[in-house]
N, C-alpha and C positions, 0 to 999 in steps of 0.2 A: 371828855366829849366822846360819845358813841359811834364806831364807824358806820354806824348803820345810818339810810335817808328815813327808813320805813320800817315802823315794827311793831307787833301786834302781841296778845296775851290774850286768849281764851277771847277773841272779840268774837261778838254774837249781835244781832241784831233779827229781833220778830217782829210779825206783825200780826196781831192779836195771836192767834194759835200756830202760824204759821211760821216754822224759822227758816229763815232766809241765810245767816250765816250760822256757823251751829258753830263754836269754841276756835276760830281760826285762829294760828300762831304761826308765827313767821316772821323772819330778818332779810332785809334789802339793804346788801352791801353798797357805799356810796359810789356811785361811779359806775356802777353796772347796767346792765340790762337782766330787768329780771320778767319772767314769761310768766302770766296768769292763764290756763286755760281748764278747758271746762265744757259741758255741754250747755245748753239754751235751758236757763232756768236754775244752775247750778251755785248762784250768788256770786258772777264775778262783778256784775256793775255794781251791784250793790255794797261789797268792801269795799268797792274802789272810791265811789259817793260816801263813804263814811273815814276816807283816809282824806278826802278831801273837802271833810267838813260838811255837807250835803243830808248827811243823815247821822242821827243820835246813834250809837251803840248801845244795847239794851244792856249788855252787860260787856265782860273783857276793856283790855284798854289798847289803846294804840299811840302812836307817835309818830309822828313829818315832818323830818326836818329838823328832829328837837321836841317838837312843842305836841303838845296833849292833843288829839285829836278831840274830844269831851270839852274841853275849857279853853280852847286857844285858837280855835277854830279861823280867828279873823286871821293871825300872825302865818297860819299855814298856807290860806290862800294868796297872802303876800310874797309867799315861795315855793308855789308851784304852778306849772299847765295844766289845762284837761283839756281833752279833744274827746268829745262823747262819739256813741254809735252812728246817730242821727249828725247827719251834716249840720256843723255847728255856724258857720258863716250865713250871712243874711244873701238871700238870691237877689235880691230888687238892687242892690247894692253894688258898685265897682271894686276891682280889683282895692283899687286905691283908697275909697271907703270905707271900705272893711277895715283895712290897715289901720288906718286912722281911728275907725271907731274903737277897735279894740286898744288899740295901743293907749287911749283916754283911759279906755277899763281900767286895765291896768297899770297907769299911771306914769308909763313912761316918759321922763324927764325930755323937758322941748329941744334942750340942748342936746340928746341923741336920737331924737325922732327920726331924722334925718338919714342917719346910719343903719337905725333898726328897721326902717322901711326900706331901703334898699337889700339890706339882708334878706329881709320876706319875700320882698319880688324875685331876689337870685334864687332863693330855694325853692321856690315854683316854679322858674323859668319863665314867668310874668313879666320881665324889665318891659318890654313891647306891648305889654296888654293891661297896662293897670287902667288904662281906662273903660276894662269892656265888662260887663254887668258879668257878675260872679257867676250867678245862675247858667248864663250861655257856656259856662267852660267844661271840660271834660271830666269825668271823675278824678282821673289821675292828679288833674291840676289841681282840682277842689282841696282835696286831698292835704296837698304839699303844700298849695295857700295856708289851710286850716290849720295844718302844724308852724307851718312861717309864725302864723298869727297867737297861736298857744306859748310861743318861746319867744314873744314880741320882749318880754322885761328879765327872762333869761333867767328863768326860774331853775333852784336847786332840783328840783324832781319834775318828773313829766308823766301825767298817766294820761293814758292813748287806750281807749276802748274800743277793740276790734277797728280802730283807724282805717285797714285796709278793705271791710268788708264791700263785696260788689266791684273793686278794680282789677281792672285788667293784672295776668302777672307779671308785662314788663313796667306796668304804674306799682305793683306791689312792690319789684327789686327796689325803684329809683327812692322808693317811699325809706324802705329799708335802709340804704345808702344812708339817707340822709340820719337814721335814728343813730346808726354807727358815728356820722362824725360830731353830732350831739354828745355820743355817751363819751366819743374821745378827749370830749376837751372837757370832762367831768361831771356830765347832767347825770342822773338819776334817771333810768328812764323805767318804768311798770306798764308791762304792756299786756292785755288779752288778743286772744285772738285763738280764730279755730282751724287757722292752718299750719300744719305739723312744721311745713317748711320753714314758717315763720319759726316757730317755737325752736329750729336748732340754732337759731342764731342769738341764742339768749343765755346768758353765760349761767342762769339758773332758770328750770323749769317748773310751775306746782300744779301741781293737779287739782282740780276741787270736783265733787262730785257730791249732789244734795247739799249744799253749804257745807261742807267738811272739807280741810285738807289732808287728801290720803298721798301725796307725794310730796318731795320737793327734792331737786337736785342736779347736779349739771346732766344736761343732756346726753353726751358722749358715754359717761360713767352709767344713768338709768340704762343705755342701751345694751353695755356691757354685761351691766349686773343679769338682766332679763336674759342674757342669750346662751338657753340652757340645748341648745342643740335638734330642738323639736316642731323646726318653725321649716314649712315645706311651702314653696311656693307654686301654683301649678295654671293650666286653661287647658281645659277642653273646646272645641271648634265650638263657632256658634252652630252651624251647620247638624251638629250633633244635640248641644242642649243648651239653655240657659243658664249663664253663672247661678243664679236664682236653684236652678232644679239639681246643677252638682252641688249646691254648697244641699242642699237636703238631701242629698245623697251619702254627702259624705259625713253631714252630723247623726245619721244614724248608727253611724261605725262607731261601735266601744273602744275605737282605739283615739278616736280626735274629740276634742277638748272645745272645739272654737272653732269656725269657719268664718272670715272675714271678706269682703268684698275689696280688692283694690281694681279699677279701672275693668278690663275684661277679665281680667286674672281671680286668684281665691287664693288667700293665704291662711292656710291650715298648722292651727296648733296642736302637736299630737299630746297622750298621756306619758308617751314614752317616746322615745326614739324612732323613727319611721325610717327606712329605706324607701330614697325616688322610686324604686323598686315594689314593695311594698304599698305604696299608696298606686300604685300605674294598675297593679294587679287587684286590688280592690275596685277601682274604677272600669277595670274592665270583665270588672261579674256586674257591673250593673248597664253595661252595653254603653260605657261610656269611656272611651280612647282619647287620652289624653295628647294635646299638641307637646306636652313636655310637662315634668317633675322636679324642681331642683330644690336643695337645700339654703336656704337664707338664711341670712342674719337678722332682728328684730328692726323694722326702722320704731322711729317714737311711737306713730301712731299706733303698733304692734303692742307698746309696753302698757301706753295709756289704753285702750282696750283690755288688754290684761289683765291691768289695774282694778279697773272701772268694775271687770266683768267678777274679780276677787274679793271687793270692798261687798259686794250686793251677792255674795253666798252661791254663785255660779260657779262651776265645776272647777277648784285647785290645780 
């Protein structure tokens, strides 16, 4: 038997001229959590709809669970969750409804119905509200319902596409919390999502960009690899100029590579080496005095930019 839940071979999937996944390959160890991310349009929904049976493979092949993604399509939905982008739970519906109807889907035996609905409610924090129309709840709850309801029959693998998008980030932790004690007790879990924070809690990361995969690998380890010493962190006052006007300030200079936006800040990739020094004294022939300079370490979204900005023939 293969330790892997999820595995692929040059899977490809077009439509008419258009490829959506271009040769994707990749192993999902059992028991893990592994991070699908990507930009909007990048094919993560669409490998994830053809690991789960939803969509044909034009070419490549894949496996879940075991079983052929191509030919075995019915046996793999029998052994896994999905929880799409789109709020997957009916709004007109109650907590408790919901419960029910899904738990029919998926065929959960009457003799545990019982147990498996009070598990759903615990992990939304609903035991008090199964009676109040789904629709009326807050995203957070939606949320924790929707995956209660996706792990109703306690499937080997779990894919979760961008589950979090639009909640708050203490409804994103709790959300979190909960995928951890799933993967503990041995789920499979395949997650995308496009927030970096999420992605470090995932014991593997892959990158796709144009339906290719140009990464994959533990988080910790990409960050290390990536941290060649040239990553300068810095803000200038608003008072003074717009992140907008330093970052084209400072991508004029032959010496930076990349100028990236975090928050008020700008995190600058040089070609070489920079001195805080150095970049402070650049910045101020352009009449622009920096509130501070410092040296950083790469976080993810530094490598994944990187990545991204390396696959597509942008400056080495």
């Amino acid at each position: 038997m293969s330790g892997f839940a999820v595995e692929a071979d040059g899977l490809t999937r077009r439509f008419g001229k258009f490829t959506a996944v271009d040769g994707v390959t990749l192993r999902v160890p059992k028991g893990s959590i592994y991070g699908f991310l990507g930009p909007n349009g990048a094919g993560k929904t669409t490998t994830i709809k053809m690991f789960c049976g939803l969509e044909r493979p034009t070419s490549g092949t894949g496996k879940v669970a075991g079983y052929d993604i191509a030919t075995q399509a019915t046996k793999i939905k029998e052994r896994i969750g999905y929880m799409s982008q789109a709020f997957s739970l009916y709004a007109d519906l109650t907590v408790e409804q919901n419960i029910r109807f899904f738990a029919d889907v998926y065929l959960v035996p009457r003799a545990r119905l019982a147990e498996r609905r009070a598990f759903a409610l615990s992990m939304a924090g609903l035991e008090k509200l199964a009676g109040r129309l789904t629709g009326e709840l807050p995203g957070g709850f939606k949320q924790r319902l929707a995956l209660g309801c996706a792990v109703l029959h306690e499937p080997e693998v779990l894919f979760l596409d961008e589950p979090t998008a639009g909640v708050d980030p203490l409804g994103r932790r709790q959300f979190w919390d909960l995928i951890y004690t799933l993967a503990g007790k041995g789920m499979t879990v395949f997650v995308t999502t496009h927030y970096m924070d999420e992605a470090e809690n995932c014991a593997v990361v892959a990158f796709l960009r144009d339906g290719k995969l140009i990464a994959a690998d533990d988080p910790a380890k990409m960050r290390r690899d990536h941290d060649d010493g040239r990553l300068l962190r810095l803000q200038v006052p608003a008072a003074i100029a717009t992140p907008e006007a330093v970052a084209a300030a400072l991508s004029s200079w032959d010496a930076v590579e990349r100028v990236s936006p975090f928050g008020a800040a700008l995190h600058v990739h040089a070609k070489r080496r920079l001195t805080p020094e150095e970049a402070s004294e650049f910045l101020r022939t352009k009449n622009l005095v920096p509130d501070y300079v410092q040296p950083i370490r790469p976080s993810l979204e530094d490598v994944f930019l990187r990545m991204v900005d390396t696959e597509h023939g942008a400056k080495p």
